[in-house]
N, CA, C and O atoms as CSV, one atom per row, in Angstrom:
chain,resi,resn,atom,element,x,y,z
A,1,UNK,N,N,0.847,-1.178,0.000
A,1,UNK,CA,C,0.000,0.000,0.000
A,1,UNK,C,C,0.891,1.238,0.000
A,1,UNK,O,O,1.843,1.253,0.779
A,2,UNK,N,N,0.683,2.201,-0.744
A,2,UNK,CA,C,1.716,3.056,-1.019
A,2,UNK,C,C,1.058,4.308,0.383
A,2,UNK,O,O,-0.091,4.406,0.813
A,3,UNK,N,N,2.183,5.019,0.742
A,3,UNK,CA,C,1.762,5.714,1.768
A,3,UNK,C,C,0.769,7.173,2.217
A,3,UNK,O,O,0.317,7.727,3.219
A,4,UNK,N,N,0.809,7.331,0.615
A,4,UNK,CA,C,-0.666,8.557,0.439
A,4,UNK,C,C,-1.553,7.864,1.150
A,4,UNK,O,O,-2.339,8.483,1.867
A,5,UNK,N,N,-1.593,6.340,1.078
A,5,UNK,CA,C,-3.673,5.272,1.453
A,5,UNK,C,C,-3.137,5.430,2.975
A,5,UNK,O,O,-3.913,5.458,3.931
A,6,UNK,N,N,-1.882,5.520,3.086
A,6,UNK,CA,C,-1.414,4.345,4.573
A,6,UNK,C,C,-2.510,5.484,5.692
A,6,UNK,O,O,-2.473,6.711,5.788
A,7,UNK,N,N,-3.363,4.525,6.368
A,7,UNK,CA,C,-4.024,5.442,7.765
A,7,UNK,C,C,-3.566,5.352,8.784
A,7,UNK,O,O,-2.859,4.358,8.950
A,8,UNK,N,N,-3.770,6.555,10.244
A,8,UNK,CA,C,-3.164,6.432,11.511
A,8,UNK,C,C,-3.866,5.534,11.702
A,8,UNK,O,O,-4.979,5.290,11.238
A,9,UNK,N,N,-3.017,4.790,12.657
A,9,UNK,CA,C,-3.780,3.789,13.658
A,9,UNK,C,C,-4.154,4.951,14.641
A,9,UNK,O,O,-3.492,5.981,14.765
A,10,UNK,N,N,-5.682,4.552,15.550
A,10,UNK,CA,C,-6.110,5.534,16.783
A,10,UNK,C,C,-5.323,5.299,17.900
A,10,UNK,O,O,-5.522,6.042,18.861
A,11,UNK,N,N,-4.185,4.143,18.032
A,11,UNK,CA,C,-3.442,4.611,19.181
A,11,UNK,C,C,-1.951,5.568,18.681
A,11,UNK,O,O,-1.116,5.937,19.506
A,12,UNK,N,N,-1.871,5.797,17.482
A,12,UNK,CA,C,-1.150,6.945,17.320
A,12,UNK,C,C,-2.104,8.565,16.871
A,12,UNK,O,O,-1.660,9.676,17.159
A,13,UNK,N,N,-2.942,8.423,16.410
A,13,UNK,CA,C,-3.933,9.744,16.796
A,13,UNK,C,C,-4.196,10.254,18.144
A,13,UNK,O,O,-4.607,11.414,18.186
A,14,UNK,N,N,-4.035,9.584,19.341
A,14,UNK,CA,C,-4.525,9.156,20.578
A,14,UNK,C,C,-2.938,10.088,20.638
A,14,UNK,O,O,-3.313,11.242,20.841
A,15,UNK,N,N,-2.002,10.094,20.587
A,15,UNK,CA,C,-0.749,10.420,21.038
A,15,UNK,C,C,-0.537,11.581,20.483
A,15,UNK,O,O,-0.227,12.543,21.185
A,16,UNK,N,N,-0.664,11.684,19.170
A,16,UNK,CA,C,-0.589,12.898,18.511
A,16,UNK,C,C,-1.074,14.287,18.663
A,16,UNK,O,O,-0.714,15.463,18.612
A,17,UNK,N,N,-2.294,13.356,18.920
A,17,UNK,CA,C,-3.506,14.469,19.651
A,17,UNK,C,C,-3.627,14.867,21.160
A,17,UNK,O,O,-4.619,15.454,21.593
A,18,UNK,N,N,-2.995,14.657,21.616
A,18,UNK,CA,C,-2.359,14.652,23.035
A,18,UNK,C,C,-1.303,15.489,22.764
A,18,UNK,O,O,-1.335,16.597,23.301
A,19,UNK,N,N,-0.313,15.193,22.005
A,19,UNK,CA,C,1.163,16.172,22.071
A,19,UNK,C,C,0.504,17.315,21.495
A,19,UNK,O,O,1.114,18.306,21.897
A,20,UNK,N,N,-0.506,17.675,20.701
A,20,UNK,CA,C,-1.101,18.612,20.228
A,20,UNK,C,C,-1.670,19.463,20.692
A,20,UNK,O,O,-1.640,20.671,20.457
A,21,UNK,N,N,-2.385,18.722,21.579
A,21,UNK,CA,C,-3.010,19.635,22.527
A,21,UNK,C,C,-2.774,20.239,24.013
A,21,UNK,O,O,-3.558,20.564,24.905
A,22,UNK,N,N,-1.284,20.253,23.895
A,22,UNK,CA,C,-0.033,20.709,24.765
A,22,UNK,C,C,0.312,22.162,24.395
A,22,UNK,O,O,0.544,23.043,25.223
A,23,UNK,N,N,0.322,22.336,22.862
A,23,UNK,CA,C,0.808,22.959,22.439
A,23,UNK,C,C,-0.220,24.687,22.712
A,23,UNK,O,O,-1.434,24.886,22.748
A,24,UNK,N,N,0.737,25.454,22.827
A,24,UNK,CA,C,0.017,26.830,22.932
A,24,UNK,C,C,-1.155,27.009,21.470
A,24,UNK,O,O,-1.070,26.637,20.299
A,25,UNK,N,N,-1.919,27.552,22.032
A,25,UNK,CA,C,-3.265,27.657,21.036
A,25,UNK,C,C,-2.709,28.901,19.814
A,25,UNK,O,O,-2.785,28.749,18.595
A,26,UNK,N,N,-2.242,29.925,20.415
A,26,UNK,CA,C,-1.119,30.851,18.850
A,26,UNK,C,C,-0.328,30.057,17.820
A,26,UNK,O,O,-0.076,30.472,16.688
A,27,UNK,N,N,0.154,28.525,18.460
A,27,UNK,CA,C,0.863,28.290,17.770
A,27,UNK,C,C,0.038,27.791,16.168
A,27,UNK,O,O,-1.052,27.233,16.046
A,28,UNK,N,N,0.989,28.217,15.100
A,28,UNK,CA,C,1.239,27.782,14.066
A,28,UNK,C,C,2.135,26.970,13.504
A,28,UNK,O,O,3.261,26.943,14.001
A,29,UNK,N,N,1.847,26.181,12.411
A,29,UNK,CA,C,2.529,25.234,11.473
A,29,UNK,C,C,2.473,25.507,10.607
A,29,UNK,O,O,1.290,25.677,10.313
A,30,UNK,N,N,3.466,25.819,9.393
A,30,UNK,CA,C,3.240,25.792,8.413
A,30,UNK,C,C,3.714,24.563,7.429
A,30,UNK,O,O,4.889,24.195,7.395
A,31,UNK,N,N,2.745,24.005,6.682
A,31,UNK,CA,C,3.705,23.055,6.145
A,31,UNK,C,C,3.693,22.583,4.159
A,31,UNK,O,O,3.404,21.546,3.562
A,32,UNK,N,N,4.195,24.053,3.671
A,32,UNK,CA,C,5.287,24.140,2.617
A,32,UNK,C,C,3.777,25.036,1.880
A,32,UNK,O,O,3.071,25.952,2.301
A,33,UNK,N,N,3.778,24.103,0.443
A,33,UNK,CA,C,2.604,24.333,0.188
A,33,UNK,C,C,1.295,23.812,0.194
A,33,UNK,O,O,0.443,23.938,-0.685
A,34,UNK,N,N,1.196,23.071,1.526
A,34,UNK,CA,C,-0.442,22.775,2.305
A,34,UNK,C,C,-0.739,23.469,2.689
A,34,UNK,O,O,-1.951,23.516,2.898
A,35,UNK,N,N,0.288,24.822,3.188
A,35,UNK,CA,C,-0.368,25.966,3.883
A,35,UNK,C,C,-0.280,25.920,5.191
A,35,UNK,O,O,0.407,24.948,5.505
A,36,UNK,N,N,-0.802,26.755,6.479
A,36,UNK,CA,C,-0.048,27.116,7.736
A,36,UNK,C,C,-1.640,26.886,8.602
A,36,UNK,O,O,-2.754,27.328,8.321
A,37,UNK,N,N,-1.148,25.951,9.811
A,37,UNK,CA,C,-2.400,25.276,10.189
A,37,UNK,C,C,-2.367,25.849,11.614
A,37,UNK,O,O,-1.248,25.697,12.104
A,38,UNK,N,N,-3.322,26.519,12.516
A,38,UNK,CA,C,-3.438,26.334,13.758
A,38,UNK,C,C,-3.659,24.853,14.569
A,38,UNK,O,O,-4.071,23.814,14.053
A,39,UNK,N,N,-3.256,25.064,16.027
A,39,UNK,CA,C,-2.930,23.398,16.407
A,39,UNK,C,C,-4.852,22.590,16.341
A,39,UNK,O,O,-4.989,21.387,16.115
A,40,UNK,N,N,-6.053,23.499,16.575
A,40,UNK,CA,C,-6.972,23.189,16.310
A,40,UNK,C,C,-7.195,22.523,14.626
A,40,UNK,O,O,-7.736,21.428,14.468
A,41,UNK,N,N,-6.974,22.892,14.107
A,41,UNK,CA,C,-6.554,22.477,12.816
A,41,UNK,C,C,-5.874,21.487,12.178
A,41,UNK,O,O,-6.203,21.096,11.058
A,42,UNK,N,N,-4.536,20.845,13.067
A,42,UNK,CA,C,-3.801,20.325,12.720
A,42,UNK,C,C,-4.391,18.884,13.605
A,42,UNK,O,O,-4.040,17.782,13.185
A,43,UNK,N,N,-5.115,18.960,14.586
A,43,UNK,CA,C,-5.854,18.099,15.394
A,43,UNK,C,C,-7.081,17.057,14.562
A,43,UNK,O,O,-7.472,15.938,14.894
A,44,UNK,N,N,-7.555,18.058,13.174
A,44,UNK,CA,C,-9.082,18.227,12.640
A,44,UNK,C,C,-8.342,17.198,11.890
A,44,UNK,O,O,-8.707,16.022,11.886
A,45,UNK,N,N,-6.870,17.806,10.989
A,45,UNK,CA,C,-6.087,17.145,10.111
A,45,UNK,C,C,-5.708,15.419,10.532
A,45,UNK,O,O,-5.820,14.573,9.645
A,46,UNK,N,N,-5.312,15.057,11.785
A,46,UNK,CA,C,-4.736,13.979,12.346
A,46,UNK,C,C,-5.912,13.267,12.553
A,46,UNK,O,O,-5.950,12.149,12.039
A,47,UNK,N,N,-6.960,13.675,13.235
A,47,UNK,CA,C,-8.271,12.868,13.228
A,47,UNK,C,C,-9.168,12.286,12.205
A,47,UNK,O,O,-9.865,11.272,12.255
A,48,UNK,N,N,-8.924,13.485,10.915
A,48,UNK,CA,C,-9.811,13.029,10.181
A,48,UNK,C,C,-8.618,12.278,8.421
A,48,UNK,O,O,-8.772,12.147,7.207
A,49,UNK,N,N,-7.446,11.997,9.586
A,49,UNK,CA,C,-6.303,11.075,8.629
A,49,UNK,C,C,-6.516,10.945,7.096
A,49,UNK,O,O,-6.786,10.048,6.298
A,50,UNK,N,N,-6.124,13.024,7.063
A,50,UNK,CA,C,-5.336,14.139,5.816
A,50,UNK,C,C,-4.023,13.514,5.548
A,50,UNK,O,O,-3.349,12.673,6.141
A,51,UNK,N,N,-3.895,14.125,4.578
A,51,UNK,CA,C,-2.374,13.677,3.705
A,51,UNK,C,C,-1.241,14.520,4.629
A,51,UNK,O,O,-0.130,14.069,4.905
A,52,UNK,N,N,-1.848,16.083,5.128
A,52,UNK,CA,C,-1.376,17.119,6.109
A,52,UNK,C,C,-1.540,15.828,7.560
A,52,UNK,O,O,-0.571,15.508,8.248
A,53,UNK,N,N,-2.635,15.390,7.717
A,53,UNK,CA,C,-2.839,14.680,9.490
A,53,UNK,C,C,-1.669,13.577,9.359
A,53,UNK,O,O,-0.891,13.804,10.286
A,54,UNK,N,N,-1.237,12.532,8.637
A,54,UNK,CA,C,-0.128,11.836,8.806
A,54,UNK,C,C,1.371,12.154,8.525
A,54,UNK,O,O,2.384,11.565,8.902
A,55,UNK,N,N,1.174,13.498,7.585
A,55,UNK,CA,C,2.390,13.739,8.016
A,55,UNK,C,C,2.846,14.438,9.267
A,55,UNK,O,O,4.033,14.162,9.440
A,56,UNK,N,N,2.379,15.246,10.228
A,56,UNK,CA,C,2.294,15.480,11.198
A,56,UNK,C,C,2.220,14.329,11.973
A,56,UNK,O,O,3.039,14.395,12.890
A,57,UNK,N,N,1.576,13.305,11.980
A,57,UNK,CA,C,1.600,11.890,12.926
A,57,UNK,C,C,3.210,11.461,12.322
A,57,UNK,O,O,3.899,11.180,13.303
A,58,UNK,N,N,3.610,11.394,11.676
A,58,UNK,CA,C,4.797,10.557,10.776
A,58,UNK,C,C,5.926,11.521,11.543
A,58,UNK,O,O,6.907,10.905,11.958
A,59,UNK,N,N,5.903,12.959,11.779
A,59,UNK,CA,C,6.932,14.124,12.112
A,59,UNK,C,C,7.304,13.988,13.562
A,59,UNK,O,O,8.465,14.125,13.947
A,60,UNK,N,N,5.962,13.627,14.621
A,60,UNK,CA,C,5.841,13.119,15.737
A,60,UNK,C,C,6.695,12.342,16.084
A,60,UNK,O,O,7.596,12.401,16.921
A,61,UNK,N,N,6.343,11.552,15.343
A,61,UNK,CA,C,6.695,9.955,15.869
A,61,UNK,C,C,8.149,9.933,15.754
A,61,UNK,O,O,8.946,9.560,16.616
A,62,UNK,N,N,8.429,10.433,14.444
A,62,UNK,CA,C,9.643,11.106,14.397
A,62,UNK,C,C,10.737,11.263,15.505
A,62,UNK,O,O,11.660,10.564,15.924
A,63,UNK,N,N,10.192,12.555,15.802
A,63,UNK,CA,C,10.674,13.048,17.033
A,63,UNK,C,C,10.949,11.897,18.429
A,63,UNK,O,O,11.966,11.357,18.862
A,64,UNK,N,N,9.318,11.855,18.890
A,64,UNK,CA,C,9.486,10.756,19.537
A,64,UNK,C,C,10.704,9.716,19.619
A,64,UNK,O,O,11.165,9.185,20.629
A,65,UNK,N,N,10.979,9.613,18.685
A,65,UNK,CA,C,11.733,7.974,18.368
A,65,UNK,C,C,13.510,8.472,18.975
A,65,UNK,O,O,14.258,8.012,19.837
A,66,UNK,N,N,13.630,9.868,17.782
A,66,UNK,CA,C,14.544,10.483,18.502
A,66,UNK,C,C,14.932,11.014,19.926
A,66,UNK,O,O,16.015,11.412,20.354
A,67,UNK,N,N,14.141,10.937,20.310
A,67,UNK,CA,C,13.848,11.402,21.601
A,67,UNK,C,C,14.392,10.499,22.706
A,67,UNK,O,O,14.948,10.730,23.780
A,68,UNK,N,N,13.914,9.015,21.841
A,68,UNK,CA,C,14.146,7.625,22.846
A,68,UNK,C,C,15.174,7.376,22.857
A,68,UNK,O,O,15.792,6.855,23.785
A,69,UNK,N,N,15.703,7.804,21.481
A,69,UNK,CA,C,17.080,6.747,21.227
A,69,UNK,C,C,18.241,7.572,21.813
A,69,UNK,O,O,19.204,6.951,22.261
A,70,UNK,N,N,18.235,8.909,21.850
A,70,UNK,CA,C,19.087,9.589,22.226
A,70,UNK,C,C,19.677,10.505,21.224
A,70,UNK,O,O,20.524,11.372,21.441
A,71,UNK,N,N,19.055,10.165,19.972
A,71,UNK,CA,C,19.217,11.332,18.825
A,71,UNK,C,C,19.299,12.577,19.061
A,71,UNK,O,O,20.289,13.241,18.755
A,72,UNK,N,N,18.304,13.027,19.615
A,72,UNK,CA,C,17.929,14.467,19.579
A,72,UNK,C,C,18.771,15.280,20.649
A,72,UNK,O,O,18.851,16.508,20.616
A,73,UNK,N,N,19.417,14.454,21.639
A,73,UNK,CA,C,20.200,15.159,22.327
A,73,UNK,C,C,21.345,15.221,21.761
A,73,UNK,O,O,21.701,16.369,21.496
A,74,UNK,N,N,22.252,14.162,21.399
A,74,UNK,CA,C,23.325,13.850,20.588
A,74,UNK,C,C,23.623,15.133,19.329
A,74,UNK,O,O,24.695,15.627,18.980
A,75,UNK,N,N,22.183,15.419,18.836
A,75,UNK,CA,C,22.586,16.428,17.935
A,75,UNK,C,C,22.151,17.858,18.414
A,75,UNK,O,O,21.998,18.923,17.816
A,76,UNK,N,N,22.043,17.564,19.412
A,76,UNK,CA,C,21.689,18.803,20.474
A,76,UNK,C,C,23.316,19.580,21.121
A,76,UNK,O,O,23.650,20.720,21.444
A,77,UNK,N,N,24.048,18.135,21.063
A,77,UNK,CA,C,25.208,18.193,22.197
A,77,UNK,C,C,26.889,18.860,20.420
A,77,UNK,O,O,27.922,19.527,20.487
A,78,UNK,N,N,26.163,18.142,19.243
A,78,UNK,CA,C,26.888,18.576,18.367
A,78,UNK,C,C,27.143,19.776,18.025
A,78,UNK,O,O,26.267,20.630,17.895
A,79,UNK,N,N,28.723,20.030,17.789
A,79,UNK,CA,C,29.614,21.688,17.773
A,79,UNK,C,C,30.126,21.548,16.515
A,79,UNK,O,O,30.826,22.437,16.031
């Protein structure tokens, strides 16, 4: 299945939408030319699993992963 079809699973919407709704309500996203989403928006996007809602779930998780492994500090700690 090529990954335009691929859908969130709801225990990663469930997470997404959680880290989302952390986020300050001013904040914005912009993302290229999809255009610049408030986090209400980007919530609407992940729930109702947009081409915009998984890549944002996909950017997450992302992070996340980095997060675990020790990536994000590692290139945090890089001079």
């Amino acid at each position: 299945m090529s990954e335009e079809y691929e859908t969130i699973s709801e225990d990663v919407k469930e997470l997404v939408v959680a880290r989302l709704g952390v986020m300050p309500l001013n904040y914005k996203l912009s993302m290229g030319d999809e255009g610049t989403f408030t986090i209400n928006e980007l919530i609407s996007e992940v729930n109702n699993n947009t081409r915009v809602g998984r890549e944002v779930a996909r950017i997450q998780l992302n992070f996340i992963k980095a997060l675990t492994t020790g990536k994000f500090i590692e290139t945090l700690n890089k001079k």
